[in-house]
N, C-alpha and C positions, 0 to 999 in steps of 0.2 A: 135492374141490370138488363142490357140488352145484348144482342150478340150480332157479330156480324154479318151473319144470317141475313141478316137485317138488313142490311147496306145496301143493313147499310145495308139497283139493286131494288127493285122493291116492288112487292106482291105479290104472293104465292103463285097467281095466276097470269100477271100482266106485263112484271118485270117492266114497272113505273114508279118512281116515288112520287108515294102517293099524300095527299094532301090530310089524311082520316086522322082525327085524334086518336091516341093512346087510349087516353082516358074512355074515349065513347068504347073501344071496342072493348076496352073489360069491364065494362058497365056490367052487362048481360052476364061474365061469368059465374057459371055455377062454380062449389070450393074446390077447388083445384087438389085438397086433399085426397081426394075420393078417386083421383086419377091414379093415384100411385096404385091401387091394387085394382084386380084385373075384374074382377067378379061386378063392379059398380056403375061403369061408366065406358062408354069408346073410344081408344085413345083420339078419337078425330073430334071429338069435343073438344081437346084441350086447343085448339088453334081455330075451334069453330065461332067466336065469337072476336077475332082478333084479322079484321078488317083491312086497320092501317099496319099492319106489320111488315116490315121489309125481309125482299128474299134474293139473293144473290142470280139466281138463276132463270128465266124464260123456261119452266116446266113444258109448257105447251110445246114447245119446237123440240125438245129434246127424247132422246129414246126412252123409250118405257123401262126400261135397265136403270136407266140413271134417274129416271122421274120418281120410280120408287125408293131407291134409297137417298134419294137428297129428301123427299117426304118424310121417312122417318127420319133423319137427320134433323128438318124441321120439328117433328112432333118433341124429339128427345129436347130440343134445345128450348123447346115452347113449355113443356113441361119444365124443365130446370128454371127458365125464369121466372115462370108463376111461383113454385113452392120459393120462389126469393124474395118474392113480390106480392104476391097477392092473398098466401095462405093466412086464414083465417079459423077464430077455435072459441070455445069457449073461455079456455086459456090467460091468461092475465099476462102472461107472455107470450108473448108474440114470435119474438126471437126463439126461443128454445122451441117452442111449436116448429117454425121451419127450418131452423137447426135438423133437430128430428127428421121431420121428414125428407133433410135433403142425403144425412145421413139413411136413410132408407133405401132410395134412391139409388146411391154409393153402393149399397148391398147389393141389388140390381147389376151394379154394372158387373160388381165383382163375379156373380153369379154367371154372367155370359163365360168370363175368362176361365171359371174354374170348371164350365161343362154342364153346369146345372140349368133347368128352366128358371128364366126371370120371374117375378112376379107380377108388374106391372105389364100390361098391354103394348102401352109406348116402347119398353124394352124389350117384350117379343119379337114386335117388329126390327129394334134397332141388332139384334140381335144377327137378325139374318145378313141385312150391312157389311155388321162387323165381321160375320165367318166367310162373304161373298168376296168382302173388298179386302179383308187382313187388314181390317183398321186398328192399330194398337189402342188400351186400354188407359192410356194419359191422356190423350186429347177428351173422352169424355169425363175423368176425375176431376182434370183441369174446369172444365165449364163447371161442374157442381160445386169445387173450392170456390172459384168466383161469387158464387150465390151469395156460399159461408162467410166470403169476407164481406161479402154487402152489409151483411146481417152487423156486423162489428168495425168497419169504416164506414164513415161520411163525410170525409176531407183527405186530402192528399196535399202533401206538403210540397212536392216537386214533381216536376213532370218525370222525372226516373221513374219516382213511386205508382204515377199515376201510367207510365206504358209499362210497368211490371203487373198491375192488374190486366192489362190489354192483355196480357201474355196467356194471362187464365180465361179470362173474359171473350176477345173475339178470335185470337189467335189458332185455337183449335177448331174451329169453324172452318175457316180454309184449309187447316191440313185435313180433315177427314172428306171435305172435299175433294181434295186432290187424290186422296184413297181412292173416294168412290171413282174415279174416272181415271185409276189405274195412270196417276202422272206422278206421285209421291218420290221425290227424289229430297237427298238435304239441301240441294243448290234452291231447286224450288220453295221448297218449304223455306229458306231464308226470304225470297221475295213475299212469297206468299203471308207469312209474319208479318214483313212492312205495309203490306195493303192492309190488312186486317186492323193492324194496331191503327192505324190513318184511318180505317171507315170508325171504329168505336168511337175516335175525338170526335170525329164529324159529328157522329151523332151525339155524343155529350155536348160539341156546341150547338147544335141545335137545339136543345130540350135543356137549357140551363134554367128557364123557368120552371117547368116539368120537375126537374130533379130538385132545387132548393124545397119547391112544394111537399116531397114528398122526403124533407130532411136531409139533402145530400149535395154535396157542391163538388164537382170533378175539375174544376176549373185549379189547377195546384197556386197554392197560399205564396206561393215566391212572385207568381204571375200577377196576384191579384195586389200585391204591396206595389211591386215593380210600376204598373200604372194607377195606382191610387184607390182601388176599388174597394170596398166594404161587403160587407153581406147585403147593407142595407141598401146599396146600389141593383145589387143583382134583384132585391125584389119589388125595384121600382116597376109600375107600368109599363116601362120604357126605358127603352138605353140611352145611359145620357153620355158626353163624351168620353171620359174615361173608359167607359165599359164598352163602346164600340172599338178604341183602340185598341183595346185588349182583346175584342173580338178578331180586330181585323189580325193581328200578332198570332193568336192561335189557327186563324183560318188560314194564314198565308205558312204556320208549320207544318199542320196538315196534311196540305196539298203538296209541298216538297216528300212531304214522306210517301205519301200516295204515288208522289210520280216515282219516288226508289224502288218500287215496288215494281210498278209496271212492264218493265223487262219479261215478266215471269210470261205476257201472253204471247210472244214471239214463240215461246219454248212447248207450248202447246199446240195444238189441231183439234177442228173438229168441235165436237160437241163443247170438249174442256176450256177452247180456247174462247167461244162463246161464252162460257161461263164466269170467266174470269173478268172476260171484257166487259163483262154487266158486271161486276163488281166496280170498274173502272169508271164506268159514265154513269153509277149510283153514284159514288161518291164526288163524283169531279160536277154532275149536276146539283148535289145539295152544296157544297161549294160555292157554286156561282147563282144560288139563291139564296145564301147570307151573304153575299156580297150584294146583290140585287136589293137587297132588302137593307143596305146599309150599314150592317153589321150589328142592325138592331134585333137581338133574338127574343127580347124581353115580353114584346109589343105580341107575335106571334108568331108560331113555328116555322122555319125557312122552309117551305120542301118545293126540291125541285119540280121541274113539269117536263111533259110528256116530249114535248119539241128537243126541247134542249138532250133531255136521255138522249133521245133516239140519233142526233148527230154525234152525243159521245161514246153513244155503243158504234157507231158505224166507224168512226173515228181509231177507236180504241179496237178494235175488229181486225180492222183492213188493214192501219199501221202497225199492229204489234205494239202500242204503248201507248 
């Protein structure tokens, strides 16, 4: 599971999307289990080996206020995907392993609301966030459920079902942002939604090899009949035409939804509006690098480059959308 953190938009440090495998940067992960409690490990391990990860925001330009809590936002969210993804046990299940722990986790967040010390690291930090920014306690349950349903889907029958996971998955990623930078309104938070759900497909079509590898197809079962596609197409070398049309069909949904979205950075200033607008020109450059690429996602991962961002942050900036 990724989040739109991510956007999707990309790198902790550079606010580029960046070309780095998934794969290579959790290579190096130590067990992600060991995170959740405090006494083991620094919560800045848990993002220390995760390279290519996408991050909505230009940390560097922005105030030290807002750098640390989009950071812990990061760490919360980086830990939530691992114990989704990566936790590992002696265990013979795998599933109730991170079941568990994400139910842990859960415990965690509950502990901020009810006044108690967290136990994990990650949630001390995220803690402070939450009582600085008055972040409510659904946008973090939401990301954890996300994990849980990972653990028990790996197909989506319609694209409803598959932007109702969005909803758990990247959707609270932007609201807790828009917390942090004190712009939380529901007008917003409705645009803010359609960008988030639009950066998650992005990056599900990007990583459709990525994801079948690792047992999972986001691509919804109506889409893939509708132009003819198989599983056994998607784990060709290569997109052959069927599967690019269907590429091109989902890249060109998208990107409509991305642009319904976009209203929300007019309504902003300042640091937020920045922020947002790099959510903009992450997504609108991974974009037009599966389209660059022909709509072949199969062959290797689309990721935008640094040229292209940098006119749709400027773009996306100046015009308000």
């Amino acid at each position: 599971m990724r989040h739109c953190l991510q956007l999707k938009l990309h790198s902790l440090e550079n606010n580029c999307v960046t070309g780095g495998s998934r794969d290579s940067g959790r290579a190096g992960r130590t067990g992600v289990r060991e995170h959740v409690r405090p006494s083991l490990t620094r919560a800045e391990e848990v993002v220390a080996n995760a390279p290519g990860e996408n991050f909505p925001v230009a940390l560097r330009v922005l105030p030290a206020r807002h750098r640390r809590h989009l950071t812990n936002l990061y760490f919360f969210a980086r830990l939530t995907d691992d114990l989704g993804d990566e936790a590992r046990g002696t265990q013979a299940d795998v599933t109730a392993l991170r079941l568990k722990l994400l139910d842990e986790l859960a415990a965690d967040v509950g502990r901020i609301y009810s006044g108690d010390a967290p136990q994990s690291p990650v949630m001390q930090a995220m803690a402070e966030t939450v009582r600085e920014c008055h972040v409510p306690a659904r946008p973090l349950l939401d990301l954890i459920q996300a994990n849980r349903q990972d653990q028990l889907v790996t197909r989506y029958r319609t694209i409803a079902e598959l932007t109702r996971y969005c909803e758990l998955s990247a959707n609270p990623v932007g609201q807790i942002v828009l917390y942090i930078f004190g712009a939380a309104t529901k007008a917003r938070i409705v645009l803010s939604d359609s960008i988030c759900t639009a950066l998650q497909l992005v990056e599900h079509w990007q990583d459709v090899a990525e994801d079948l590898a690792n047992g999972r197809i986001y691509l919804p079962g109506e889409d893939l009949e509708r132009f003819g596609c198989t599983e056994a197409d998607l784990a060709a070398p290569t997109a052959g035409p069927a599967v690019r049309q269907l590429m091109r069909f989902e890249t060109d949904r998208a990107a409509r939804m991305l642009d319904s979205g976009a209203p929300l950075v007019h309504t902003l200033h300042g640091a937020a509006r920045l922020a947002v607008a790099g959510y903009l020109a992450g997504g609108r450059a991974a974009l037009a690098a599966i389209r660059a690429q022909e709509y072949d996602v199969l062959s290797g991962t689309p990721r935008g480059r640094k040229p292209r961002l940098a006119a749709e942050l400027v773009q996306a900036y100046v015009r308000g959308r």
